[in-house]
N, C-alpha and C positions, 0 to 999 in steps of 0.2 A: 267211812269207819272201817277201820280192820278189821277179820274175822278173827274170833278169838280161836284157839289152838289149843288141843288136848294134851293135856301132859308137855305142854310147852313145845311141841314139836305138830304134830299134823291140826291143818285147820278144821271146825268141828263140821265143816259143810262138808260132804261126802263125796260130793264130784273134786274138790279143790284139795282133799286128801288125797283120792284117788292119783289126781295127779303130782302131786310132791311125789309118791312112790314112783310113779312112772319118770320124773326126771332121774328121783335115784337112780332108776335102778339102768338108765340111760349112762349114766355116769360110769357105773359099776362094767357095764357091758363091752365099754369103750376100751374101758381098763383092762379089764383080765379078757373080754371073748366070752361070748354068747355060752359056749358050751363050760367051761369053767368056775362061769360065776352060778352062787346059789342063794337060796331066798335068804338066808342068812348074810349075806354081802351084803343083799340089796337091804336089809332091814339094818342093817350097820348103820350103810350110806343114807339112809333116811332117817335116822335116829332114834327106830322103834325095835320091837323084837319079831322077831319070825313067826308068831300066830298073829300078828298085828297085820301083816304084809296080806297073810292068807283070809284075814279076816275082810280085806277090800281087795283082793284077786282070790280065787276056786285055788286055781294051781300057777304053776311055771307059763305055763303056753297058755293060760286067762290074762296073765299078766304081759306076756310078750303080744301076744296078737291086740290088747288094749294099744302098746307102742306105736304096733305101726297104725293102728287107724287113726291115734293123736297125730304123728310125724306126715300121714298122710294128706288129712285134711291142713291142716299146715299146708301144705304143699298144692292142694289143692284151691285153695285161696289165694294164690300168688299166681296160680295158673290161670284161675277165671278172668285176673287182670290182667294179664300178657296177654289173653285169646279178647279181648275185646278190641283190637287194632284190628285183625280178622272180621272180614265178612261173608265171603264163600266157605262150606262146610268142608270142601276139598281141602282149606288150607287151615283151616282149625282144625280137621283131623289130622294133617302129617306135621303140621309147627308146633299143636297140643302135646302126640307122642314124642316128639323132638326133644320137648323143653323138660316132659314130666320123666323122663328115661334121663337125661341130661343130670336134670337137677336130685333124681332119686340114686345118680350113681355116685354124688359129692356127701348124699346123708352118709354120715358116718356108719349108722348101724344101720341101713338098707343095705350096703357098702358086703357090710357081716349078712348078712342075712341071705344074700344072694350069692357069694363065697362058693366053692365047688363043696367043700367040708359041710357046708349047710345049708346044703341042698334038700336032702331028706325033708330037716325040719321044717324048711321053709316052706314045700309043699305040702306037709300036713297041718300047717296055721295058716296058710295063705290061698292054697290052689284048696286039698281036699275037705276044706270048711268052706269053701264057699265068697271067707273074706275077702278075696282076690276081687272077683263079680259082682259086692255088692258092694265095694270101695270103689270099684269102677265104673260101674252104673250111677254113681253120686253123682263121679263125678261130669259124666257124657251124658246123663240123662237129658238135660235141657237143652244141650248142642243140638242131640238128636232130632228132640221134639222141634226145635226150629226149623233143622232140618228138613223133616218131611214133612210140616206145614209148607215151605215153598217148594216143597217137590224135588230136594235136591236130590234124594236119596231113594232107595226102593220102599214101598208103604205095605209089602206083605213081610219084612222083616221081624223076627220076635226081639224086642227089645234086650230080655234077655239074654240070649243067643251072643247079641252083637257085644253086652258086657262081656259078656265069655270070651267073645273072641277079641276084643282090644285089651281085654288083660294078659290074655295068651300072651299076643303082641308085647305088650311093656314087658311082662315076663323074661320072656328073650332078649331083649334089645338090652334090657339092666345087666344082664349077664353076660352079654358077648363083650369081649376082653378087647376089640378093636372099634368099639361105639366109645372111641375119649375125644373126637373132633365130630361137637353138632354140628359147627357149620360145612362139613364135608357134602357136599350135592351128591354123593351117593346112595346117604340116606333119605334123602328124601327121593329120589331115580326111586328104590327100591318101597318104599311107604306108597307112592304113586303110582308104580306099575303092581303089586303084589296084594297090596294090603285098601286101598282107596277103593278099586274095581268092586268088589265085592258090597259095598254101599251102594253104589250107584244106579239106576235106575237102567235098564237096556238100552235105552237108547240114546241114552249116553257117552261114547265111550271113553276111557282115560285120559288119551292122547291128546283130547283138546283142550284136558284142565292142565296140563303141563305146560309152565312157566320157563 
């Protein structure tokens, strides 16, 4: 059965509103540019008014950082199935960053959000809140844990820590204007040498997980 719809425009289920705005306002962002459009656009393109918008988002950046954890997970579920061909952790973490930097530089508004111009805002919804680390711990959490159940990785690492530091990573990588060919073997040379080591157990060393 359909859900029925308030005032003929948002559904009366509260997460399934929430997201009708969040496509609008996906729409809107596309169109005019992140910094341009206002809640009033966004409440246009969704077919309600501007305290309707604020009444299922606080402000602007409630609303934008909802985007990218929708767009995220999204993305995040298509990555869990490509990293199951993978069985060494060595290669789910440099083919995971690979695909999720790849496929996060084709989203249109990751695209904007990563921009030089929106930069600023990007680290104050993404890095200095925290979202960055807990959208990325989602999504390596279970990698990990397999992980260091068979010992592939160091077991005094703080979980934490390690979100922090692979979001760093994606960070960068979405940004840099010369990551448009995944399949180039330099990034992965460099994921391998720079960024792998650092998991890895001492007695390990990198050189012999290289393919």
């Amino acid at each position: 059965m359909a859900r029925r719809k308030t005032g003929n425009v948002l559904s009366e289920d509260v997460q399934e509103a929430r997201k009708q705005i969040m496509v609008a306002a996906e729409r809107v962002f596309q169109r005019y540019g992140v910094n341009k459009t206002t809640m009033d656009d966004i409440g246009r393109e969704a077919g309600v008014s501007r305290p309707t918008v604020y009444r299922y988002f606080g402000d602007r950046d409630s609303l934008i950082s909802a985007i990218i954890e929708r767009r995220s997970r999204m993305l995040f579920d298509k990555a869990r199935t490509y990293l199951q061909q993978y069985d060494a952790f060595s290669d789910k973490l440099v083919e995971g960053l690979i695909y999720l930097v790849d496929r996060g530089r084709r989203d249109p508004l990751i695209r904007i959000l990563v921009s030089p111009e929106h930069m600023q805002m990007a680290e104050r919804l993404v890095g200095a809140s925290g979202l960055a680390a807990r959208l990325t711990a989602e999504m390596w959490d279970p990698v990990i844990e397999q992980a260091m159940e068979r010992g592939e990785i160091r077991r005094d690492l703080d979980k934490e820590k390690m979100a922090e530091w692979i979001a760093f990573v994606q960070f960068i990588l979405v940004g840099r204007l010369d990551f448009d060919r995944p399949d180039d073997p330099q990034h992965r040379e460099m994921l391998r040498d720079f960024v792998l080591p650092a998991f890895l157990p001492s007695a390990v060393p990198s050189a012999e997980l290289k393919r």
